[in-house]
Backbone bond lengths (Angstrom), bond angles and torsions (degrees), N, CA, C in turn:
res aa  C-N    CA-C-N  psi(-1)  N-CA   C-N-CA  omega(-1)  CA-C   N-CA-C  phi
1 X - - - 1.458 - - 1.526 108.99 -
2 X 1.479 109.99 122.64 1.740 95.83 168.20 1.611 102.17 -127.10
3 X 1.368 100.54 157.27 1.382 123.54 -166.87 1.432 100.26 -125.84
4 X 1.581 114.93 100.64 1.735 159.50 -179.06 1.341 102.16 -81.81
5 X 1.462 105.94 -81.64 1.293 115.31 -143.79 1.625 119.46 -71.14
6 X 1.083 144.94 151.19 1.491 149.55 -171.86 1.901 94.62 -56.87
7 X 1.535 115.48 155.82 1.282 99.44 164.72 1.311 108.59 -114.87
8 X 1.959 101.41 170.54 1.325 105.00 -163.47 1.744 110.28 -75.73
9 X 1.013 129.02 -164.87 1.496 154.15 -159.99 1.589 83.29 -79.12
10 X 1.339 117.13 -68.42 1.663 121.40 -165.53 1.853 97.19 -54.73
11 X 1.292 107.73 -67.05 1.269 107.60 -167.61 1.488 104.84 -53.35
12 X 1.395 138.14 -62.22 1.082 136.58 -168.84 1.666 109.25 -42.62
13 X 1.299 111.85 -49.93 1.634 106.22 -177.92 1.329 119.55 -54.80
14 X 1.556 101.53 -58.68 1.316 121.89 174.39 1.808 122.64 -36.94
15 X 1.480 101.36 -30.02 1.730 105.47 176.99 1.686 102.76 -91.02
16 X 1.372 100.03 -34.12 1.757 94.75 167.52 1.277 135.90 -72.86
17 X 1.638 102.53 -24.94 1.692 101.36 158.26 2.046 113.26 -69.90
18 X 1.109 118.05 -55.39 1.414 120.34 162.87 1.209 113.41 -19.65
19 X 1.360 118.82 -60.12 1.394 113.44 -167.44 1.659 117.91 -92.66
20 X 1.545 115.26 -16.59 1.348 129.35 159.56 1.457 110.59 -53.79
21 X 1.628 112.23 -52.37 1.641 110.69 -175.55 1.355 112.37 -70.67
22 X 1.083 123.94 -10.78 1.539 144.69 168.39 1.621 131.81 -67.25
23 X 1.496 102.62 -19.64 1.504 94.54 -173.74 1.761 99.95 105.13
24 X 1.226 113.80 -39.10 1.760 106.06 -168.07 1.998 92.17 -95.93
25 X 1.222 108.64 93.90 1.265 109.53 156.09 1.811 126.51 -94.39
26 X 0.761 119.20 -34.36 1.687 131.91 169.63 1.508 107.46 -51.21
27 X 1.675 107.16 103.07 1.452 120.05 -173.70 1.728 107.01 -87.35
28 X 1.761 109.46 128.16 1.302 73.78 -143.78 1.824 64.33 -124.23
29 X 1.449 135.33 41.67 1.112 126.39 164.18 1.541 114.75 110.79
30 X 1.144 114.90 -178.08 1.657 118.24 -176.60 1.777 121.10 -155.95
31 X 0.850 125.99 149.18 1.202 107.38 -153.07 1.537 87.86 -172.81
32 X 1.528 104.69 133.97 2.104 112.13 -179.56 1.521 116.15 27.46
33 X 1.755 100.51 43.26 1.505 97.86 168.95 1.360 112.87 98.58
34 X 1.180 127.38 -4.49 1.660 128.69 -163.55 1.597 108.35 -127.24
35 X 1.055 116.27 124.49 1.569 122.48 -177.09 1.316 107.46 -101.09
36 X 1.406 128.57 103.18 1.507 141.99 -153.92 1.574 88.39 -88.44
37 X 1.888 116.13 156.59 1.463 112.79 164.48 1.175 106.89 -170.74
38 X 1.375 121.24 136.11 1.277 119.13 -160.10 1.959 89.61 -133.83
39 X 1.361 99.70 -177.06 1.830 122.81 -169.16 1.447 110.60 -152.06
40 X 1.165 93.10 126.79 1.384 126.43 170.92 2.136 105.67 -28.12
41 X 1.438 107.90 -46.75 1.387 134.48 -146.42 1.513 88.81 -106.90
42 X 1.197 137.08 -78.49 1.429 139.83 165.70 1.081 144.94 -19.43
43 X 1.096 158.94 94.27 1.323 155.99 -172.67 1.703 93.77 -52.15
44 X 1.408 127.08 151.48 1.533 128.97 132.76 1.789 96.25 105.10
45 X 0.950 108.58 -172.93 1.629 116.52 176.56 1.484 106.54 -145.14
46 X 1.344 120.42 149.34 1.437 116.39 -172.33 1.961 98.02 -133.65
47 X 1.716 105.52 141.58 1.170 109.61 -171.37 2.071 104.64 -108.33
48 X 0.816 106.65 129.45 1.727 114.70 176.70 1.233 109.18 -106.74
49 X 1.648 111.18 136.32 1.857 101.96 168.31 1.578 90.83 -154.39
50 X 1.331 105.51 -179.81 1.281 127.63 -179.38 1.552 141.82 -140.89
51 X 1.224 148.42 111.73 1.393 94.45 -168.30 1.840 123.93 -108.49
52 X 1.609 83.22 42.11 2.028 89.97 177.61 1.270 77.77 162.27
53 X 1.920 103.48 141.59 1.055 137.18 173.54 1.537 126.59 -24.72
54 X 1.553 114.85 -33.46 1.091 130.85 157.61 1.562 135.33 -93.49
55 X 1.556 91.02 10.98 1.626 82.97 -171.72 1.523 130.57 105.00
56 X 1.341 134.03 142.10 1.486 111.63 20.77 1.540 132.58 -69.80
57 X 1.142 130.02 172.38 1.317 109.80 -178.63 2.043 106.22 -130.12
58 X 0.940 116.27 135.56 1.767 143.17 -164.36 1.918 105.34 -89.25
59 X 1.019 135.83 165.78 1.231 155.01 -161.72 1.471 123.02 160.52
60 X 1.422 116.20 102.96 1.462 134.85 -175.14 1.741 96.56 -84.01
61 X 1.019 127.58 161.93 1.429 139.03 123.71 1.631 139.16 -132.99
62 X 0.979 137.22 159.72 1.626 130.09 -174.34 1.663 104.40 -121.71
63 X 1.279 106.52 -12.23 1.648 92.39 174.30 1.390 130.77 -96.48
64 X 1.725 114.26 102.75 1.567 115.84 -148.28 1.508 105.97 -70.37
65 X 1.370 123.47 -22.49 1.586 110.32 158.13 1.527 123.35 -39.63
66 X 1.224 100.82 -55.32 1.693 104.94 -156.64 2.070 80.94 -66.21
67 X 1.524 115.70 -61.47 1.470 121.27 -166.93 1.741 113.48 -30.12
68 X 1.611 113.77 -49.17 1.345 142.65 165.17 1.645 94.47 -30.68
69 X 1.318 93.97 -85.13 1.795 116.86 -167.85 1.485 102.88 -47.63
70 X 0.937 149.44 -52.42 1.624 149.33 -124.92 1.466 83.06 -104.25
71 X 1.592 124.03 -51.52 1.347 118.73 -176.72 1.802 111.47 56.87
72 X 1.346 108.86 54.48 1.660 109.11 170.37 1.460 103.92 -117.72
73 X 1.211 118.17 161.60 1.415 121.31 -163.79 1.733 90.81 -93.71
74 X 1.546 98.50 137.46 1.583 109.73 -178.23 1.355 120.72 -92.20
75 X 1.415 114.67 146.37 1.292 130.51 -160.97 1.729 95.52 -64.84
76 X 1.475 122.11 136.20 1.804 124.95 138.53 1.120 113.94 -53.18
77 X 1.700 129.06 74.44 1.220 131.80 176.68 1.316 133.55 -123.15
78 X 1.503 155.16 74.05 1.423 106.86 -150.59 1.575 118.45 -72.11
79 X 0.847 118.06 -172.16 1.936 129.20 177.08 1.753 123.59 137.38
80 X 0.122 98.37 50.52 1.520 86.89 174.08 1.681 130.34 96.07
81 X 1.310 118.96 152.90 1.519 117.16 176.12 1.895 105.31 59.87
82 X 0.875 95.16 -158.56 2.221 114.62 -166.99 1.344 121.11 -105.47
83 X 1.789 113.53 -1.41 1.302 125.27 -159.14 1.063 105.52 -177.17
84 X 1.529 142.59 150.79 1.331 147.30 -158.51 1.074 102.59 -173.43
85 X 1.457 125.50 128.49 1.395 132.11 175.55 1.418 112.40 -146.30
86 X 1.712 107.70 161.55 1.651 110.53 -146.99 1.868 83.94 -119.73
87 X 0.951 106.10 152.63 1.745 126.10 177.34 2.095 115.43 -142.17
88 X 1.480 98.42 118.02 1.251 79.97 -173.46 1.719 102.35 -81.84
89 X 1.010 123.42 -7.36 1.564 120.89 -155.62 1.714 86.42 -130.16
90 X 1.355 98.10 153.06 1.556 114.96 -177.92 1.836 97.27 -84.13
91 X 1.174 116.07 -33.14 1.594 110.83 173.87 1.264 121.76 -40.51
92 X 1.669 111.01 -65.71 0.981 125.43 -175.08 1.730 115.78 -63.14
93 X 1.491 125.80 -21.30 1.376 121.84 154.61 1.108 109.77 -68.26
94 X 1.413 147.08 -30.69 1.045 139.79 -178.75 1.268 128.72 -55.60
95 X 1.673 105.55 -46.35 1.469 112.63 167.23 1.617 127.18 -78.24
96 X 1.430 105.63 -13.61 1.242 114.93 169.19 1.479 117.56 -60.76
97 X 1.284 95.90 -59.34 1.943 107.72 168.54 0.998 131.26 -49.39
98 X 1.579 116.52 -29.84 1.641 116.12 161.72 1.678 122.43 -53.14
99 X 1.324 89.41 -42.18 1.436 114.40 -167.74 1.776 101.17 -64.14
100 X 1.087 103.33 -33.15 1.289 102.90 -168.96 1.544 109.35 -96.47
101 X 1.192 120.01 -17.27 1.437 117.42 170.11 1.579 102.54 -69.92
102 X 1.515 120.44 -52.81 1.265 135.24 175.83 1.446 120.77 -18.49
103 X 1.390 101.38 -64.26 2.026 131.64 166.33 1.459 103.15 -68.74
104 X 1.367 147.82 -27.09 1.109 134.61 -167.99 1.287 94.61 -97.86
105 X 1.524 146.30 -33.21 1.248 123.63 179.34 1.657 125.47 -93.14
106 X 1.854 93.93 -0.40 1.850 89.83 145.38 1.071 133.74 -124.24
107 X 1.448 126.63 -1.26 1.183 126.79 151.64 1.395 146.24 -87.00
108 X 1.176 139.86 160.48 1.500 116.73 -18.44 1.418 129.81 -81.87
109 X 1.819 101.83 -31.74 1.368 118.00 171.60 1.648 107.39 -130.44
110 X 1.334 123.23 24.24 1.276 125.34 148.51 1.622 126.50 -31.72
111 X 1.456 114.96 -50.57 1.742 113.51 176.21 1.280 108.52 -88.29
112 X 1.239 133.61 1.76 1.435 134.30 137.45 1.092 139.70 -32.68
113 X 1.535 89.72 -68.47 2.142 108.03 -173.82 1.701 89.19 -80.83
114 X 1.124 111.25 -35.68 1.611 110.25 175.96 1.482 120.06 -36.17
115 X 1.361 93.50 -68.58 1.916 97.14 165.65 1.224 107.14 -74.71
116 X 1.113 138.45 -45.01 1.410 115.27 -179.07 1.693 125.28 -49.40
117 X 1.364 107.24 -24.26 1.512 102.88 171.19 1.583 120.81 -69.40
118 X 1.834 92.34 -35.74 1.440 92.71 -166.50 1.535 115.46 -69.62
119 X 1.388 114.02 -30.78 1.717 123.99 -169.73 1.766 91.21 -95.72
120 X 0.684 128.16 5.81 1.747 107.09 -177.25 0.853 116.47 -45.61
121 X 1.863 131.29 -47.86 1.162 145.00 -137.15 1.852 96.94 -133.39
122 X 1.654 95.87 17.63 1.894 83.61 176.19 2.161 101.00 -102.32
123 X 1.025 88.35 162.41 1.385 94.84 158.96 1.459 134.49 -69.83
124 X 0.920 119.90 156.42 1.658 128.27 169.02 1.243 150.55 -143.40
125 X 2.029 85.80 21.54 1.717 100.94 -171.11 1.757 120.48 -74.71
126 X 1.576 95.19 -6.03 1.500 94.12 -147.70 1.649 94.22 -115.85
127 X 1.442 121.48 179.84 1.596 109.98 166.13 1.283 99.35 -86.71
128 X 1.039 138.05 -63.79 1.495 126.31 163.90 1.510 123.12 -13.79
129 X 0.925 115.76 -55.31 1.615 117.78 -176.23 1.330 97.85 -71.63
130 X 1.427 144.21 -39.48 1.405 138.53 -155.19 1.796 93.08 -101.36
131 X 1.211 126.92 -20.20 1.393 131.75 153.85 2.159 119.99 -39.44
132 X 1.316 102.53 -54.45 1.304 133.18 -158.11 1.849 85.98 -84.51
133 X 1.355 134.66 -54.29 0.939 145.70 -152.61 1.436 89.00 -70.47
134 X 1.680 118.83 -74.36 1.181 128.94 -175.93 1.886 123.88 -32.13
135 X 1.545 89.01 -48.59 1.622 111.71 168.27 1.421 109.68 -42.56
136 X 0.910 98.56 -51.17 2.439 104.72 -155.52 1.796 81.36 -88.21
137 X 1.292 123.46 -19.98 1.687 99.78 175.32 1.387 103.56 -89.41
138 X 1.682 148.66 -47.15 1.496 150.22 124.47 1.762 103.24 22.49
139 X 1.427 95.37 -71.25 1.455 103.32 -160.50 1.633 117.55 -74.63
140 X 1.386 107.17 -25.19 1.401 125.32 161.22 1.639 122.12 -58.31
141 X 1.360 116.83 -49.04 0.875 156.53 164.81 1.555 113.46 -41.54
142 X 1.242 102.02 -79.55 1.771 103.61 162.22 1.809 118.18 -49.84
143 X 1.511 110.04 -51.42 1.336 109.18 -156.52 1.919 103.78 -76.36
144 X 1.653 107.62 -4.92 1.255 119.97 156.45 1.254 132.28 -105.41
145 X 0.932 116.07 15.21 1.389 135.99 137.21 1.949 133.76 -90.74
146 X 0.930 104.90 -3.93 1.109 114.85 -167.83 1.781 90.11 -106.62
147 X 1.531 118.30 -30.61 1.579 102.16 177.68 1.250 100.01 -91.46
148 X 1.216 140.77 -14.61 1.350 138.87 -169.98 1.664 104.85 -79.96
149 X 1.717 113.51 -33.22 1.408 102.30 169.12 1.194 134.91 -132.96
150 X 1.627 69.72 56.02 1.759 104.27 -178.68 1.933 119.37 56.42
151 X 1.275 125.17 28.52 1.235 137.63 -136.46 1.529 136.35 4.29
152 X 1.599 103.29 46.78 1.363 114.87 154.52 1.297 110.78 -117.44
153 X 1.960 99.22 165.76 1.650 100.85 166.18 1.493 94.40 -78.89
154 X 1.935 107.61 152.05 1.187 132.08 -172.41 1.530 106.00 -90.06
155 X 1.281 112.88 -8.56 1.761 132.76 167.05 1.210 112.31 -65.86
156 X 1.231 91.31 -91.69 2.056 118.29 177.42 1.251 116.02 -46.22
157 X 1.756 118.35 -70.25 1.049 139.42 -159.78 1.605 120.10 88.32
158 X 1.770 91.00 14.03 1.481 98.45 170.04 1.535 141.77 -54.60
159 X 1.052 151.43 40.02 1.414 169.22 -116.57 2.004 105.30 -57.21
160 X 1.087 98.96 -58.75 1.605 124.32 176.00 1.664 106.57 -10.92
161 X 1.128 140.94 71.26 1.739 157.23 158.13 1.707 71.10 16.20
162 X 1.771 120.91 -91.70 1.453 145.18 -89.50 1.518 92.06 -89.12
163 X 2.247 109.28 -31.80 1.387 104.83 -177.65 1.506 100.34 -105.44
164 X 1.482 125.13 55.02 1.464 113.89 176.97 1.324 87.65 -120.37
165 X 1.520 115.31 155.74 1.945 123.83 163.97 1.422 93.48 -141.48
166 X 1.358 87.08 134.49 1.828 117.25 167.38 1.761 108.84 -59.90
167 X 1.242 125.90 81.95 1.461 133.65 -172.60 1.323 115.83 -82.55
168 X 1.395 107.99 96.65 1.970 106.55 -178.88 1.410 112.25 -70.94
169 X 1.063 126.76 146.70 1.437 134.79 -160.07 1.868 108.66 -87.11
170 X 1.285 86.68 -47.09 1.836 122.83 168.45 1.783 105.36 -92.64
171 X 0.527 117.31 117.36 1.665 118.09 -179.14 1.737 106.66 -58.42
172 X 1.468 96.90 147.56 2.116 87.76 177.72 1.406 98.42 -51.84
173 X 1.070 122.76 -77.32 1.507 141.13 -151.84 2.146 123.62 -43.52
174 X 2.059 85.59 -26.97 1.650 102.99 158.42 1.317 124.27 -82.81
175 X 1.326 127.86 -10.22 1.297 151.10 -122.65 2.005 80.64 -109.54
176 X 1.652 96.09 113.89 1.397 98.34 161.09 1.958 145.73 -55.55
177 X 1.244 75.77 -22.24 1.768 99.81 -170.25 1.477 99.44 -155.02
178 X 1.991 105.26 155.89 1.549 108.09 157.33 1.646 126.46 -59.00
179 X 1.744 88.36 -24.61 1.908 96.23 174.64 1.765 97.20 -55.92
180 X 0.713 139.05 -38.47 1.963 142.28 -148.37 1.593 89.79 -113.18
181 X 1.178 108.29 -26.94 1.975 82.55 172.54 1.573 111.41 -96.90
182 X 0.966 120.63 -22.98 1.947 132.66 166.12 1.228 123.56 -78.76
183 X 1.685 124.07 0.09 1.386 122.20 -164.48 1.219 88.13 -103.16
184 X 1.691 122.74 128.68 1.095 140.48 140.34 1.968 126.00 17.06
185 X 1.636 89.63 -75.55 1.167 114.34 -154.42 1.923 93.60 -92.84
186 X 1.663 112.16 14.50 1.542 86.63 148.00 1.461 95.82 -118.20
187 X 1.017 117.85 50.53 1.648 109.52 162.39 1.765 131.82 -130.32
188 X 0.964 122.40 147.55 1.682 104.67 178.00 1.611 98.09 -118.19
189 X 1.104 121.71 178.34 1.394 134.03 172.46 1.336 115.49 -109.25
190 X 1.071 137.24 109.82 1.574 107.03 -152.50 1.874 80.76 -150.02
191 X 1.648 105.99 137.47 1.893 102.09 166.06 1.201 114.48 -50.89
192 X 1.399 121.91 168.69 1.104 126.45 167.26 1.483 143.86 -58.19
193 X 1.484 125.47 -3.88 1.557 125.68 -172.25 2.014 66.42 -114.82
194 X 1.108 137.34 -65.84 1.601 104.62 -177.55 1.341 128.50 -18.05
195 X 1.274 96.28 -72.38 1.459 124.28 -174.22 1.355 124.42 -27.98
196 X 1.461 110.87 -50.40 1.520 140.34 174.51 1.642 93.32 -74.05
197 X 0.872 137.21 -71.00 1.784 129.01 -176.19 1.391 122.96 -54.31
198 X 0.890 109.03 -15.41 1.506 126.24 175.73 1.481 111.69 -96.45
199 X 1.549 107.45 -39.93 1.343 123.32 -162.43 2.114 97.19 -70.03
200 X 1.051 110.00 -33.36 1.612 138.89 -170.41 1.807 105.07 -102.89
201 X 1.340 117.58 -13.14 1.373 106.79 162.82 1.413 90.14 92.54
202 X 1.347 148.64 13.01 1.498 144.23 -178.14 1.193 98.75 -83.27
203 X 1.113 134.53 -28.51 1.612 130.23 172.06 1.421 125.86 -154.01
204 X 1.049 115.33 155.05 1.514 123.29 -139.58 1.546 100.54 -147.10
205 X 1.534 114.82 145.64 1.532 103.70 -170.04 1.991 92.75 -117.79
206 X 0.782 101.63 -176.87 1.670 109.89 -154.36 1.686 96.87 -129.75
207 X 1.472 127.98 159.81 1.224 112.87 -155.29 1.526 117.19 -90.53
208 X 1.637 107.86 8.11 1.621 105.22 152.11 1.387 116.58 -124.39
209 X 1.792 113.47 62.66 1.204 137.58 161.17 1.389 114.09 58.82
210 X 1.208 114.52 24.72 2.065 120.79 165.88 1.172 104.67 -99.94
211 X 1.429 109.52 140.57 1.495 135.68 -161.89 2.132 88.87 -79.01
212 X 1.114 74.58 133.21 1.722 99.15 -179.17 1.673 94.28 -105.79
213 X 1.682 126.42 127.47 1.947 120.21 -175.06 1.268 98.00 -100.02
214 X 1.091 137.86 157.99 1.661 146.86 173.23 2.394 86.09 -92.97
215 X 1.490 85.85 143.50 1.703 80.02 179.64 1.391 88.96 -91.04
216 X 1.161 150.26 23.91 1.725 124.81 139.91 1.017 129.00 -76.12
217 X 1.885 113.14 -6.08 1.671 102.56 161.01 1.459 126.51 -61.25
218 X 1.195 125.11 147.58 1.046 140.14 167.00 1.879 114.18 -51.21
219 X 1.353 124.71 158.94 1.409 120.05 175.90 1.488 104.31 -64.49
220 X 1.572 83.12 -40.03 1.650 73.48 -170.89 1.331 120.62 -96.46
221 X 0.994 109.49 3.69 1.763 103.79 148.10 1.194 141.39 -59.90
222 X 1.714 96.69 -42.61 1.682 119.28 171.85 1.574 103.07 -52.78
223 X 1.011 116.47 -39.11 2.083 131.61 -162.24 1.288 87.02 -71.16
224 X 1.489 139.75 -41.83 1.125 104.16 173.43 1.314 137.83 -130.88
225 X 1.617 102.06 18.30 1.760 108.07 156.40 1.664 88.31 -72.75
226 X 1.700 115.81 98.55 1.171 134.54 146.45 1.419 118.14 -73.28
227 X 1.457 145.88 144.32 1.255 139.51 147.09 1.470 123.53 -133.97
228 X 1.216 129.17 169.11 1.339 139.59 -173.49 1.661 115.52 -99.79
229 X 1.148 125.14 -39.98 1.660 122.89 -165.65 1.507 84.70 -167.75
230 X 1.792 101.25 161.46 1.510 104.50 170.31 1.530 88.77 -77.39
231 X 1.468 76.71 -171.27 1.748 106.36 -160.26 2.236 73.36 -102.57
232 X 1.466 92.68 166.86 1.309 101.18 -175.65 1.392 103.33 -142.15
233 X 1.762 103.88 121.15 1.469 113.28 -149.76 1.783 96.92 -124.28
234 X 1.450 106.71 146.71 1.515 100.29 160.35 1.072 128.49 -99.04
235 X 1.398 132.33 -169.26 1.713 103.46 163.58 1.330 156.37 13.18
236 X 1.520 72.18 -100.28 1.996 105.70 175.90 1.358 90.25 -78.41
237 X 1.345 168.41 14.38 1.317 134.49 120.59 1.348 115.88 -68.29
238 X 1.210 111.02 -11.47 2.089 108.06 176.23 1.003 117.40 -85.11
239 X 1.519 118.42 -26.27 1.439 139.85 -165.81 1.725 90.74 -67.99
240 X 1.192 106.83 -70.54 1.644 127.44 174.65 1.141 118.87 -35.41
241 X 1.805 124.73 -54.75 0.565 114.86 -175.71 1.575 136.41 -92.10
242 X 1.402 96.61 14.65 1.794 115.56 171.35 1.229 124.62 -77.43
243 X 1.885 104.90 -31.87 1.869 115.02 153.87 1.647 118.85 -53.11
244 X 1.692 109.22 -31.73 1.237 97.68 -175.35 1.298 114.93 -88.86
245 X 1.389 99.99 -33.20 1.873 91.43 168.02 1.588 127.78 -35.64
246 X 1.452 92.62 -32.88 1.463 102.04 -171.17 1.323 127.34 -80.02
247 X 1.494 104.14 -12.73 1.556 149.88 152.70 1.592 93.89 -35.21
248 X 1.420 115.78 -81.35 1.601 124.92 -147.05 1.538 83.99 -86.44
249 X 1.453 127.52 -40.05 1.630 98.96 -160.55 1.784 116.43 -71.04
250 X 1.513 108.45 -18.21 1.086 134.84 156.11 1.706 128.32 -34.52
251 X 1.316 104.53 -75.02 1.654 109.99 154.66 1.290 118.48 -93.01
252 X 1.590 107.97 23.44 2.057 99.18 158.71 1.393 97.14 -95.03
């Protein structure tokens, strides 16, 4: 199927509300049928088309992180961006686009430049000042993690903001660079009695995301690090998480 022709008035809005409810408000033009749109907040630009008011409906992207991550099979289309995919129902783009704003505002080095804007202009002579600094990258850190896993633990499936912690895989303080303490993929989301066992090397996940126990837990500890499904890791969370193994086999 290729999509030529300019779109109409209906269609054109219709891909700009999509991508407005999405996070991509910045209209950034149209061109052989495709209404390009990018965000302030987002890495990348995303292209929408259609070919009639009802559909089907088209979606380009150019940012090969998020393309990597999303892992949906791509449309036989040509047009635009690194990936193209076909939707018969406007729903189902809908939820796609979340997903993809989600990945575009933490990957790959999105919570990077993020803090880097915010501290540019802070100080860092003092421990205090390098306290405050550390904080606003922490807090960055979490609140990009929390879209990256969708804001549940990928364990539990506990949802609850208040019992989730941003769990670095690599600890800040080992952490070569702010790139390696802000990247995504050394962090998990994990509730809070996780968090702490993991956080201490008591448990360790294995490279298709099952909790590995240190034998100094208690029975009854084991009874209630409960979980639901592994956690589902790419790479660079396996990569990561083979230092920490080495963590628990260490103090087992």
């Amino acid at each position: 199927m290729t999509i030529e022709s300019p779109q109409s008035f209906v269609v054109r809005e219709e891909c700009q509300k999509v991508a407005s409810q999405n996070g991509f408000r910045r209209v950034l033009g149209e061109e052989a049928g495709w209404a390009a749109f990018g965000s302030t907040t987002a890495r990348g630009s995303i292209f929408v088309a259609a070919t009639t008011p009802s559909g089907p409906w088209f979606l380009a992207l150019d940012h090969f992180g998020v393309i990597q991550e999303l892992g949906l099979p791509a449309a036989d289309v040509p047009g635009p961006g690194h990936a193209r995919y076909f939707f018969e129902a406007l729903g189902a783009l809908y939820a796609v686009l979340r997903r993809v704003y989600e990945l575009s505002v933490s990957l790959p080095d999105a919570p990077l430049r993020e803090f880097e804007r915010c501290v540019s202009d802070l100080p860092r002579s003092t421990e205090a000042e390098r306290l405050v600094v550390q904080r606003i990258g922490q807090d960055i850190f979490r609140a990009r993690l929390m879209d990256y896993w969708q804001g549940r633990c990928p364990l539990t499936g506990i949802s609850d903001a208040a019992l989730l912690r941003a769990s670095h895989i690599v600890p800040w303080a080992d952490c070569e660079s702010d790139a390696e303490r802000l990247d995504v993929h050394n962090g998990l989301l994990l509730s809070a009695l996780w968090d702490a066992a993991f956080d201490r090397a008591l448990v360790t996940f294995d490279d298709e995301g099952k909790p590995e126990l240190s034998p100094a837990l208690s029975e009854a500890a084991r009874s209630e690090l409960r979980w639901c499904s592994p956690i589902s890791l790419n790479d660079e969370h396996r990569r990561r998480l083979a230092r920490h193994r080495e963590r628990l086999q260490a103090s087992g």
